[in-house]
N, C-alpha and C positions, 0 to 999 in steps of 0.2 A: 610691292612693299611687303614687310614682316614685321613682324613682332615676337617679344620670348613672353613663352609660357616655362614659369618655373614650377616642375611638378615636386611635390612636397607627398610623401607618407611615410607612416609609422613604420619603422623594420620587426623583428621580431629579437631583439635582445633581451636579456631575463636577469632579475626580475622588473628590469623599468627600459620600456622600451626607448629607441631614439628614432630621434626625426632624421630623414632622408631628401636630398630634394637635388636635381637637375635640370637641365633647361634644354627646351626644344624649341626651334624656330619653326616659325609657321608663318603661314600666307594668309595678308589680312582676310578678313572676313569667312577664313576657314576655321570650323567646328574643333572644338577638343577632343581627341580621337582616346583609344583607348592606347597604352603606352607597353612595352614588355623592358624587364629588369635583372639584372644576375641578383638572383634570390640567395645561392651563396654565401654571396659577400655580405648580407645585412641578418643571417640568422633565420632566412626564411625558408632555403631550400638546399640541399644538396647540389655538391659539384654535378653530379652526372645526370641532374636534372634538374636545372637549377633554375629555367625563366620563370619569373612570376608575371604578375599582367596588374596595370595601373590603370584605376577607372575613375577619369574625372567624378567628384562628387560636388564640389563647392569651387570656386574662382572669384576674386577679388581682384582691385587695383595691385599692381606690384608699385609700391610705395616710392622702394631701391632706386629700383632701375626707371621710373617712370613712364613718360609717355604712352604708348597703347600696350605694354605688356603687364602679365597679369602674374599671379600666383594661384597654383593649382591642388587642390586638396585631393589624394585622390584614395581610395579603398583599395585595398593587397586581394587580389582574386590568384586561384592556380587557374593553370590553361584552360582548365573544362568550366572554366566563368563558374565556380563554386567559392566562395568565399575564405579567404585563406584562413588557419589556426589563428593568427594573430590580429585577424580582421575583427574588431571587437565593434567598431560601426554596425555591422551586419547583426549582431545581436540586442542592438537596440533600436533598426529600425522596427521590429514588429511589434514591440512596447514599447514605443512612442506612438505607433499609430491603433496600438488596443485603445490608450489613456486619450486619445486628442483631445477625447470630448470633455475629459475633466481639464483643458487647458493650464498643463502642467508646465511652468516655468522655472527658470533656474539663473541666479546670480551667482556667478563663484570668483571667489578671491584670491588671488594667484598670488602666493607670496616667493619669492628668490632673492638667492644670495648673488653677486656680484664676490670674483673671486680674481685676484690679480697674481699669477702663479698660483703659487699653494698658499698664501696669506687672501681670508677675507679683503675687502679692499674695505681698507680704513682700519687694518691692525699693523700696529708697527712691527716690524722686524724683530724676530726677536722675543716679544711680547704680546700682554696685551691692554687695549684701550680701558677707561673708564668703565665699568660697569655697565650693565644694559637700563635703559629708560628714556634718559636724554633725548636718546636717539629717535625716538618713537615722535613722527610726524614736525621732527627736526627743522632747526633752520641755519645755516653756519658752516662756516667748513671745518669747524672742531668739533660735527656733530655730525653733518653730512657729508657723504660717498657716494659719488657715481649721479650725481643729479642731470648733468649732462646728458649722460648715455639716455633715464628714465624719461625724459623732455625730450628727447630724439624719437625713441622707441613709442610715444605716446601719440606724439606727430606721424610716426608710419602707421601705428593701428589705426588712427583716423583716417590720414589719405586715402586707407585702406576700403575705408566705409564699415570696419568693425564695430563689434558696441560695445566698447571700451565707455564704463561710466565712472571713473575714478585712477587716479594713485595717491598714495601715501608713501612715505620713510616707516619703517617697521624698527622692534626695539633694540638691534644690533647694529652695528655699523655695516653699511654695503648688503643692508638688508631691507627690500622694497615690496611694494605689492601693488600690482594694479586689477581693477574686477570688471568680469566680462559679463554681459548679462542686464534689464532680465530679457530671458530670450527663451527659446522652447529647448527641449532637452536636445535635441537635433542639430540647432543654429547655435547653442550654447558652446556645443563640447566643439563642433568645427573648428566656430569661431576662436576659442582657446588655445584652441591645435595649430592654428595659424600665426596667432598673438604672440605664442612661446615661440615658433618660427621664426619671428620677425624679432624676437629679444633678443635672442643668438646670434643672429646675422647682424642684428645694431651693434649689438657689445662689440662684437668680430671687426668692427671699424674701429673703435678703440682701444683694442689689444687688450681686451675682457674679457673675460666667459662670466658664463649663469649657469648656476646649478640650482636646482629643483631636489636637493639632500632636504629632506626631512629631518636631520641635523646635522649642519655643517660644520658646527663646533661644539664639541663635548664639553658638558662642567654645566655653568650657571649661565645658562644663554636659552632663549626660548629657541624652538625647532619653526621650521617653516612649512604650512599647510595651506589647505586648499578650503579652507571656508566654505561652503556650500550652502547656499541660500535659495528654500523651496518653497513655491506656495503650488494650489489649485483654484481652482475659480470658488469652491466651495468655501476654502480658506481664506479666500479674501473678502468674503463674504460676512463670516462668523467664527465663532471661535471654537464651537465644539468640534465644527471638523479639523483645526488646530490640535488638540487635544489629543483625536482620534490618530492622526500620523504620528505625532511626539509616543503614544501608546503603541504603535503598528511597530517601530522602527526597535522598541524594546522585548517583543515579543519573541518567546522559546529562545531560539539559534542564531534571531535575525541579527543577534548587536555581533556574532564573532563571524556568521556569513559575513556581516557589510564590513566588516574591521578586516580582517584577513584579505579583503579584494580594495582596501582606501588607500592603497601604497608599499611597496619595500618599505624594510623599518620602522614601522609605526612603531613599534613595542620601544624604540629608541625616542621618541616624541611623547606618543599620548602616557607618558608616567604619572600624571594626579598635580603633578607641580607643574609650572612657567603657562595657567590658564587654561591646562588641560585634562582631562579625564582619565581614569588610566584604564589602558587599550582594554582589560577584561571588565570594566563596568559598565552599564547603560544608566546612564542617568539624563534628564530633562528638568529645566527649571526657568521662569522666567530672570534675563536678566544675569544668567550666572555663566561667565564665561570657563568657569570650572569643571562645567557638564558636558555631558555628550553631544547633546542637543539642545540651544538656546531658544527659548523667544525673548526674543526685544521687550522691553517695556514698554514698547509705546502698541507694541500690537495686544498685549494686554487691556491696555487702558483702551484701547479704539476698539477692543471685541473682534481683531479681524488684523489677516496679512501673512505671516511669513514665519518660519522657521528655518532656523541654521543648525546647519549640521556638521562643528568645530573639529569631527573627527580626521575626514579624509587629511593625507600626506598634498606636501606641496605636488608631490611628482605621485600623481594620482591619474587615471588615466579617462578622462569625464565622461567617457562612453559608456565606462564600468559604472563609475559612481551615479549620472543620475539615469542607467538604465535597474540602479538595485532599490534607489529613493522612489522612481518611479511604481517600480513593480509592486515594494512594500505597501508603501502608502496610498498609493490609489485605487490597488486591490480593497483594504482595506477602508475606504471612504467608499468605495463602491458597496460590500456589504453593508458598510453603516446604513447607507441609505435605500437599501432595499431591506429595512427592519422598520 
């Protein structure tokens, strides 16, 4: 007997990488081996030396195909098993396991557009729909697009055994969001990386795509991000260590370091208008989805919890983003409390 392992990783396309993924049969009860790739053809290596080498990191249910086949997440290594340019995994495994001890978690909000040809889906030909608002957490088919595919695609991230903990309609037409998390900086970003997998490949049943543009439509339409929701065990505790990351994350360089690596195109999204901050400002406040950095209200009122960070692009690459959240801020909380 067999089963397909379908291997899934990042290629090295610029500036927003894409997913990759093929299948391999194997023999029940035999190990996930390591895999070799025409590096090549995805941006990762030259014609004349072009294999790269695929290293199992994570495996789930394969949703799709069902029965004993799986889906395989795997890290870009060269031959000599060194970690390839575009292996950004590799750079967060050793700040994830500096921070463990401050058990850093991360929720993040995966907003995409639904795009039928070159028209969003749910703009007419031609034109365009009503204004943006309606749309936002919607209910109706003169309001909502694409509910089918999100109600599919929510069904595969579960079967899946991901920790898909939400969707919503977002405030454009054929514009959705579902959030992964919370989970550690490590099972967060996999997890995500598999989720988007699995949206593409759903849509791809109903003659769909998803794009992850940080702004799919120009003018008066909000841009689509990637929410980032962080706390530590300190932070869910009280609130000055809340305080102290909202403060880390504004310090010297840090706000146009973390801007400059939260997506292509930010500078086309985070403008001050559609709930957003504009990309050269740091700001923090409770409550104000205008800022950089949010805290909720109710982590206020509770002295304790979480902070979001409204900046990152939808198509943000979450190895990046919470291995720069991680580093910031828990450096930083780690000084705190060695004062």
């Amino acid at each position: 007997m067999t089963f397909k392992a379908e291997y899934i990783w990042i290629d090295g396309t610029e500036p927003t990488a894409k997913l990759r993924s093929k299948t391999r049969i194997m023999a029940d009860g035999a190990e996930l081996p390591i895999w070799g790739f025409d590096g090549s053809s995805t941006n990762q290596a030259e014609g004349h030396a072009s294999d790269r080498v695929l290293k199992p990191v994570f495996s789930c249910p394969d949703p799709i195909r069902g029965g004993d086949d799986v889906l395989v997440l795997c890290e870009v290594f060269n031959i000599d098993m060194t970690p390839h340019e575009s292996n950004t995994r590799a750079a967060l495994r050793p700040v994830a396991e500096r921070f463990a001890g401050q058990e850093p978690i991360f929720g993040i909000e995966q907003e995409y557009t639904f795009f039928e040809g070159h028209r969003p889906l749910g703009f007419p030909e031609g034109g365009f729909p009503a204004a943006q608002g309606g749309y936002y957490c919607g209910v109706g088919a003169d309001e909502i697009f694409g509910r089918q595919i999100v109600e599919k695609h929510l069904d595969n991230c579960l079967k899946a055994g991901l920790g898909i903990s939400g969707i919503n309609a977002e405030v454009m037409p054929g514009q959705w969001e579902f959030q992964v998390g919370p989970l550690s900086p490590l099972e967060v970003s996999d997890q995500l990386w598999i989720a988007r997998w699995l949206l593409y490949r759903t849509a791809e049943d109903f003659n769909v795509s998803a794009t992850l543009d940080p702004k799919p439509v120009k003018g008066d339409w909000n841009g689509a991000g990637a929410h980032t929701n962080f706390s530590t065990k300190a932070m869910r505790e009280g609130y000055d260590p809340i305080i102290t990351a909202c403060e880390s994350l504004g310090e010297g360089s840090k706000p146009l370091d973390h801007v400059k690596n939260y997506g292509a195109g930010i500078d086309d999204r985070l403008t001050g208008l559609h709930e957003t901050a504009p990309w050269n400002e740091y700001s923090y406040g409770v409550s104000n989805r205008g800022a950089s950095v949010r805290i909720p209200w109710q982590v206020e009122q509770d002295q304790k919890g979480y902070i979001e960070d409204r900046r990152p692009n939808a198509n943000v690459d979450p190895y990046v983003v919470t291995r720069l959240i991680v580093d910031t801020c828990c450096t930083a909380l780690e000084k705190a409390d060695q004062v």
